[in-house]
Each structure stands twice: as C-alpha cells, then as structure tokens.
N, C-alpha and C positions, 0 to 999 in steps of 0.2 A: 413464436414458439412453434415449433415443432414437434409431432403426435401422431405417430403411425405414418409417418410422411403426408399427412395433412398439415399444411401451415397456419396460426389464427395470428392475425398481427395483434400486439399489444400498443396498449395504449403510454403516448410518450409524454415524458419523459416517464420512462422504466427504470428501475433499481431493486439489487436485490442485496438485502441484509443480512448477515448470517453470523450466527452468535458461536463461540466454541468455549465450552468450559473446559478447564482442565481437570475437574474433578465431574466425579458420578456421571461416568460417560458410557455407560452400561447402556448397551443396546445402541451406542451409535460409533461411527468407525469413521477411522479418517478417510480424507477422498484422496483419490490419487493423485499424482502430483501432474500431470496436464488439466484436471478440474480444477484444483488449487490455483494455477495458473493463471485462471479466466476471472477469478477476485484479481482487482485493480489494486488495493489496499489491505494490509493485513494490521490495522491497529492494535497496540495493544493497552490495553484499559485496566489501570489499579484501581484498590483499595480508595472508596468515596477520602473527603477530610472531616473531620470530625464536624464541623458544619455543614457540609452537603449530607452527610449523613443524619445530621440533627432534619434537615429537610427533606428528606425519603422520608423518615418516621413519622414527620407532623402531616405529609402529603399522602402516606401510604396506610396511616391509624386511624385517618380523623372519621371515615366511616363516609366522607361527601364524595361526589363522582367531581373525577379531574377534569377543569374546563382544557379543552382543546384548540386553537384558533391555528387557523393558518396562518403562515406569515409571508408568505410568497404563492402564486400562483403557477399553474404548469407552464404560462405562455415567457414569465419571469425566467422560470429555473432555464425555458429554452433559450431563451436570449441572450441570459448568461452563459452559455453554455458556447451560445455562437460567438460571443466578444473573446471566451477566454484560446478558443480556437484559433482568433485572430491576434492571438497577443506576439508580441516579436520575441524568436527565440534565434539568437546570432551561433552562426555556425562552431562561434568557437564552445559557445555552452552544450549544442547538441553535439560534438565533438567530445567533450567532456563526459555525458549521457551516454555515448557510446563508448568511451574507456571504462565508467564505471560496471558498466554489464559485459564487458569485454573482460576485465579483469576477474571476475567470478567463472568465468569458465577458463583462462588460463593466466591465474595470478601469477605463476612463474616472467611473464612479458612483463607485470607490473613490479618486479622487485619483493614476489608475496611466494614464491616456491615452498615456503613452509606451509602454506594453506592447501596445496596440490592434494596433497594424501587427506586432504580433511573435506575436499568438495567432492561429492559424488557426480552431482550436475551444477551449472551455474545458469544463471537467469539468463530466460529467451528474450524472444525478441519481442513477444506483450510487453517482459518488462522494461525493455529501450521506449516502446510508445507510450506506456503507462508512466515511466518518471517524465518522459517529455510533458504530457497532459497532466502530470497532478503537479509538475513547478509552473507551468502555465497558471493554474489555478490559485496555485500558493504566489505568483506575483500579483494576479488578478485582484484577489481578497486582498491583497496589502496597496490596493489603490496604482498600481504600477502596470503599463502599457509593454512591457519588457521583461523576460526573465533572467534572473542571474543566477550564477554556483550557488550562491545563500540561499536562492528557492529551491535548486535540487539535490544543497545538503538537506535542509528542512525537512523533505520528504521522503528522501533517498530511504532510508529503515522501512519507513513502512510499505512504500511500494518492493524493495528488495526483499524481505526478511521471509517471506515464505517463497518467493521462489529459489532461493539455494537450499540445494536439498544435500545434507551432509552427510558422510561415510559412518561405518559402523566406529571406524576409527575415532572420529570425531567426538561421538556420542560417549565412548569409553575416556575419551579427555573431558568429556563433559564443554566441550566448545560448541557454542551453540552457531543458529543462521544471523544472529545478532551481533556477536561477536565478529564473527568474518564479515559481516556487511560495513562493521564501525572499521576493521583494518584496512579494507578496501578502499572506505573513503579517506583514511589517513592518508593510504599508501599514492591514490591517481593524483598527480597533479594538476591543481587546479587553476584553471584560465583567469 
C-alpha cells in the first residue's frame, strides 16, 4: 500500500471485501469505473432461504458469541493459489477469453450490433486476466488440472457484470451489465 508515496508492504495473502447495498446508501457514492475495475469479482448475493434464514435468527438471537475456527492457513491459501496459476489453460479457451471481452467493446464483430448503442465501455484487459484466473480457479475447486468453456461460462457474469459500463440509453430500456454479459456469452462461439 501506498501513502504519501511511502510504501508499507502488506501481509500475504491480502484480500479486500467490499459490500454494496442497494438501498440506504446515503453518504456513500459509487466508485469510478477504473476503481470498480480493480475488484476481480462483482457477485451478486439474494435473499437467504427460509432455512438459512431460520439459521441467522438462531445464530444472531441466541445472545452467545459466534465460535470462529480457521479452516485453512495463509501458507495453504498460497499454495493454492500457486497450483491454481499452474493449472492448463489451452489456447483455444484463452482464445475464447479473449472473444468474450472482445465482444463487449465491439459486439458488432460478434453478430451483437444491437448492443453498440447500449455499451458505453466494454471490459478491459483486468477483465481478460481476471476471467482467465477465476476459470483457472473454478476448474481447480472442481478437482481438475485443466480449464474448459464450462469453467469460464461459470464465472464469466461475475467477473464481466461490473466492468460494462452502459449508456444512458441502456438505462432508459432498462437493459442491464447482466443482460449484455448473458448475450455476449450466447452470441461468442464456443470452442
């Protein structure tokens, strides 16, 4: 981190979590869209189910402090972190990775000219290195040495869905970043 042009290194593995409501958002302002960028991930999180909610109430009422355990260590989360780096990603899927962020800045070359007037920007090139490392990740977690299309439809939304950033047009069809991310992947053909 950086502070007045003083450096202090942080301790690894680092991670930052950042929550956004859509409501009561008084006193806080959206970030620009090069910060917005720099999140890897933009998930987005419903309404609990009636029994995860039955289990906030019993965990959140019952008046005891929540026990806490780790379940992994920092030298763990590294190591994964280095296996998932080393996972095989074949030219034709990062091929693929680059159509699909390719076609948000000029869906016209993908057969999507209807979406032209509805993208103001289309995702950079965080987000080509970001869906490469989070389908790396998504074949990793599913036990697999290899990535395929099905690991970077899987996470394709959430790493795309806050970098297109969409026209005022857009907003008055009420067409959302979600919307143009799911045509997107309809529209690229897949290896």
């Amino acid at each position: 981190m950086t502070i007045g042009g003083a450096t202090f290194p942080l301790p690894q593995p680092f991670l930052v979590l950042a929550t956004q409501n859509p409501i009561e958002q008084v006193g806080t302002y959206p970030l620009p869209e090069a910060q917005v960028d720099r999140f890897m991930l933009k998930v987005r999180v419903g309404y609990p189910t009636r029994e995860e909610e039955r289990e906030i109430l019993r965990r959140m009422s019952g008046g005891e402090p929540i026990a806490v355990r780790p379940v992994v260590g920092a030298e763990e989360i590294l190591a994964a972190r280095r296996s998932i780096a080393g996972l095989y990603l074949d030219d034709t899927v990062g091929d693929y990775i680059l159509d699909l962020v390719a076609a948000t800045r000029e869906p016209r070359r993908f057969g999507l000219g209807e979406l032209e007037p509805l993208i103001e920007f289309g995702a950079s090139p965080r987000a080509t290195i970001a869906l490469a490392t989070c389908s790396r990740a998504h074949a990793y977690l599913r036990g697999r040495s290899y990535v395929t299309p099905d690991d970077v439809k899987a996470i394709g939304a959430d790493v795309l869905r806050h970098r297109v950033i969409t026209t005022y047009e857009a907003e008055a069809e009420e067409v959302t970043p979600d919307e143009i991310v799911r045509r997107v992947f309809e529209a690229v053909r897949v290896p």
